[in-house]
C-alpha positions in Angstrom: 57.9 95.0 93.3 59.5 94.2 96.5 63.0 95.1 97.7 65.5 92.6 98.0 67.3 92.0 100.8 70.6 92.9 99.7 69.4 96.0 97.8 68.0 97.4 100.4 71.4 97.0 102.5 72.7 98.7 99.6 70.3 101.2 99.6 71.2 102.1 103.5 74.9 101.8 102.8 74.0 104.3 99.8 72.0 106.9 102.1 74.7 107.2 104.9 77.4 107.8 102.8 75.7 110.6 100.8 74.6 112.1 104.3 78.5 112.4 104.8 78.6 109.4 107.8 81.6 107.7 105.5 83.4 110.4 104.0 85.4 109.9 100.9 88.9 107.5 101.7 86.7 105.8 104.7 86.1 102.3 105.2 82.5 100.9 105.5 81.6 98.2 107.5 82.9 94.5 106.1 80.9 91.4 104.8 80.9 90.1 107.9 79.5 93.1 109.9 76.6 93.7 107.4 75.8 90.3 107.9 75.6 90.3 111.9 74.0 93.7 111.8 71.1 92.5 109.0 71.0 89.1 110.2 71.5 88.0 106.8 74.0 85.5 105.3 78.1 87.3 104.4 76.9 86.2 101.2 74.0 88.6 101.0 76.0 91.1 102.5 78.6 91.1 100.0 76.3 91.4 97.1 74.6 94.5 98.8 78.5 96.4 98.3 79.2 94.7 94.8 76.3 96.9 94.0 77.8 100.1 95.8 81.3 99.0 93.5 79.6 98.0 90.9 77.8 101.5 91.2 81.7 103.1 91.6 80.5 104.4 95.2 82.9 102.1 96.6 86.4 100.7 95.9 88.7 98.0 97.1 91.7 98.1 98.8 94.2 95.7 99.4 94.4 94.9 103.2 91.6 97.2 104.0 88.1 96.6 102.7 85.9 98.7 100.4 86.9 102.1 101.0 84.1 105.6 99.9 85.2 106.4 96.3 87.4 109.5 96.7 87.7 109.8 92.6 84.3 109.9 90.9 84.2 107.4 88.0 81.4 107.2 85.2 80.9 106.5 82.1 81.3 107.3 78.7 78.2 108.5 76.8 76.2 105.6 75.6 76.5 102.1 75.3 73.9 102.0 78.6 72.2 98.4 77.7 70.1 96.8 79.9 72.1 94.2 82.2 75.3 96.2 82.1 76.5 97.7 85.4 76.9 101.3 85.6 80.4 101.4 86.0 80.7 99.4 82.8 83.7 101.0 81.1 84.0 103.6 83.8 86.6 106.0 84.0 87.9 108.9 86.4 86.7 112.1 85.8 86.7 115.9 86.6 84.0 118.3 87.1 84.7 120.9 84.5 83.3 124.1 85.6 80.0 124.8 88.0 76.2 123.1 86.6 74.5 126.0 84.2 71.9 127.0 82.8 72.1 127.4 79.2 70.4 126.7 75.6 71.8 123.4 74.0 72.7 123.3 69.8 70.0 122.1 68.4 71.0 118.7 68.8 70.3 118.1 71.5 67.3 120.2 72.2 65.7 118.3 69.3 66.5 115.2 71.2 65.2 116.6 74.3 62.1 117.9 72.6 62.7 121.3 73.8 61.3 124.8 71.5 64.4 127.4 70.4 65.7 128.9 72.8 64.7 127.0 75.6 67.2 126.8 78.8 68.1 123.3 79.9 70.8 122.5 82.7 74.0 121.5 81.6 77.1 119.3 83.6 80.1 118.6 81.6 82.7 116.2 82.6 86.0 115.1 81.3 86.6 111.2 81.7 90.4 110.5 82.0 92.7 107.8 81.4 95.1 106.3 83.3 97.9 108.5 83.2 95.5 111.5 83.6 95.3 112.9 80.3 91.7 113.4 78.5 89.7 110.4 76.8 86.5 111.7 76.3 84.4 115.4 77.3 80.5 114.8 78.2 78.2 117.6 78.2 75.3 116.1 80.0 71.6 118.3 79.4 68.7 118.1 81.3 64.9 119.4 80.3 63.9 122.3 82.5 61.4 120.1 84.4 64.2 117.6 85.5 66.8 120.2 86.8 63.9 121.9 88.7 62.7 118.8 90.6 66.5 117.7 91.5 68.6 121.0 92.3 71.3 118.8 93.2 71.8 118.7 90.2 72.7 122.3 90.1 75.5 121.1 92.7 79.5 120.4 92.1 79.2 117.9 94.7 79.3 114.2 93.6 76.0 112.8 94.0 77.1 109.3 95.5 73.6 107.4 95.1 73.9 108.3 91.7 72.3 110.6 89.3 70.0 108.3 88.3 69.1 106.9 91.3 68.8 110.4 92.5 66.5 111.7 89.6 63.9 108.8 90.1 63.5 109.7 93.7 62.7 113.2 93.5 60.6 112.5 90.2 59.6 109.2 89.7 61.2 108.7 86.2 63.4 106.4 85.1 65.4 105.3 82.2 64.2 102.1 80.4 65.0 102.7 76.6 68.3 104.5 75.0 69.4 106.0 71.8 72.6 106.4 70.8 73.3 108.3 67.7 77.0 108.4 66.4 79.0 110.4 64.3 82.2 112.2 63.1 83.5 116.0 63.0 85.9 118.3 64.1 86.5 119.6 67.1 85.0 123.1 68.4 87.6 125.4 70.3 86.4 124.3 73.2 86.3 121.0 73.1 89.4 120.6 71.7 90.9 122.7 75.0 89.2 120.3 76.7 90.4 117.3 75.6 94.0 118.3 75.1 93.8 118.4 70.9 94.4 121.0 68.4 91.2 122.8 67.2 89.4 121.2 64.0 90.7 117.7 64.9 88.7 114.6 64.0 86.5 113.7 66.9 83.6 110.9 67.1 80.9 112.0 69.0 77.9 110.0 70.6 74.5 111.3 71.1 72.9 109.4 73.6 69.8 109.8 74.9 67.6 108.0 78.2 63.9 108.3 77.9 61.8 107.4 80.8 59.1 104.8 81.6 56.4 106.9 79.1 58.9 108.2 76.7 60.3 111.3 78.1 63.4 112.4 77.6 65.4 112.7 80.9 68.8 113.4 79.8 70.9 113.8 76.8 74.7 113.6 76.5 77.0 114.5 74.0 80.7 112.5 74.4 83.1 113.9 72.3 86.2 111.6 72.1 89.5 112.3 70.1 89.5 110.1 66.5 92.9 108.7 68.2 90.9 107.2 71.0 87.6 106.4 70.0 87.0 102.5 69.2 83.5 100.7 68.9 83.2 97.1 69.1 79.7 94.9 68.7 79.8 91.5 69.4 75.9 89.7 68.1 75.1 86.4 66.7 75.2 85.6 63.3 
């Protein structure tokens, strides 16, 4: 399938600001610019960095532009559907602790088809609201073949083409079907220290899993989100 113009600009936008040409808090070149230096129309040019805000690489600022993102923001787990922008729902978030290697419950390794005691590598976030305090912890696991193939993975550093975008290019894999499996308990010590609770409170937790173009799975992430907080609405036709 061919590239679109526009995603292509994104695309460039994309690759010099993960090669550190617009640090974090810098501005990137305007609607106008992009336009001149693509020879495209502004309009084209500004669909290229809705992608990049759309993707929570960039932000807006009054008086300014579209600035580099200089606080991550993802997701919570699940609720990935087809049409819906990344960022959809996305939140601030903090790092917690350094990318491991280490064997999930076995939850999740059934959901990543992995044997007992099997290694996969795990990143765990906290997403935040906006006060700062704890909404949500994600653990997010990847099958050894995965984390092998993309060692930034293994990284603290922010991955600002995305981890998706960054797992299809150094393995060809994508996500086109997810399952989301949700449920109640209480919360372990550490996810309680986590998300700012006391140990054995009521937390809802969503299993969601992205399997790739021949049904692999490619990642699985377990949210865990206070009983307090949590809130699921569907809207579908009746």
């Amino acid at each position: 399938m061919a590239v679109l113009k526009y995603e292509e600009i994104a695309e460039s936008l994309r690759t010099r600001i993960a090669a550190g040409e617009y640090a974090p808090g810098e501005v990137i070149p305007s609607g106008r610019d992009l336009a001149e230096q693509w020879s495209v129309s502004r309009a084209t040019a500004i669909k290229a960095v809705d992608v990049l805000r759309n993707d929570g690489v960039v932000v807006a600022k009054q008086g300014t532009g579209f600035v580099v993102t200089e606080t991550p923001v993802a997701r919570p787990a699940g609720a990935r559907r087809a049409g819906s922008a990344r960022i959809l729902g996305g939140m601030p978030f903090l790092r917690i602790g350094a990318p491991d290697w280490a064997e999930p419950s076995a939850r999740v390794a059934t959901a990543l088809g992995l044997p007992p005691g099997t290694l996969a590598l795990r990143r765990v976030r906290v997403l935040q609201l906006p006060d700062g305090s704890p909404n949500s912890c994600v653990e997010a696991w990847f099958p050894p073949e995965i984390g092998e193939r993309a060692p930034r993975l293994t990284e603290t550093a922010p991955i600002a083409e995305g981890t998706t975008r960054y797992v299809r290019r150094q393995t060809g894999r994508f996500p086109v079907e997810g399952v989301d499996v949700t449920t109640v308990r209480l919360a372990t010590a550490v996810e309680a220290e986590r998300l700012g609770v006391d140990e054995g409170s009521a937390v809802a937790v969503i299993l969601h899993t992205a399997l790739d173009q021949e049904g692999r799975p490619l990642v699985c992430e377990e949210g865990v989100t206070p009983a307090s907080l949590f809130e699921q609405v569907d809207t579908y036709a009746m």
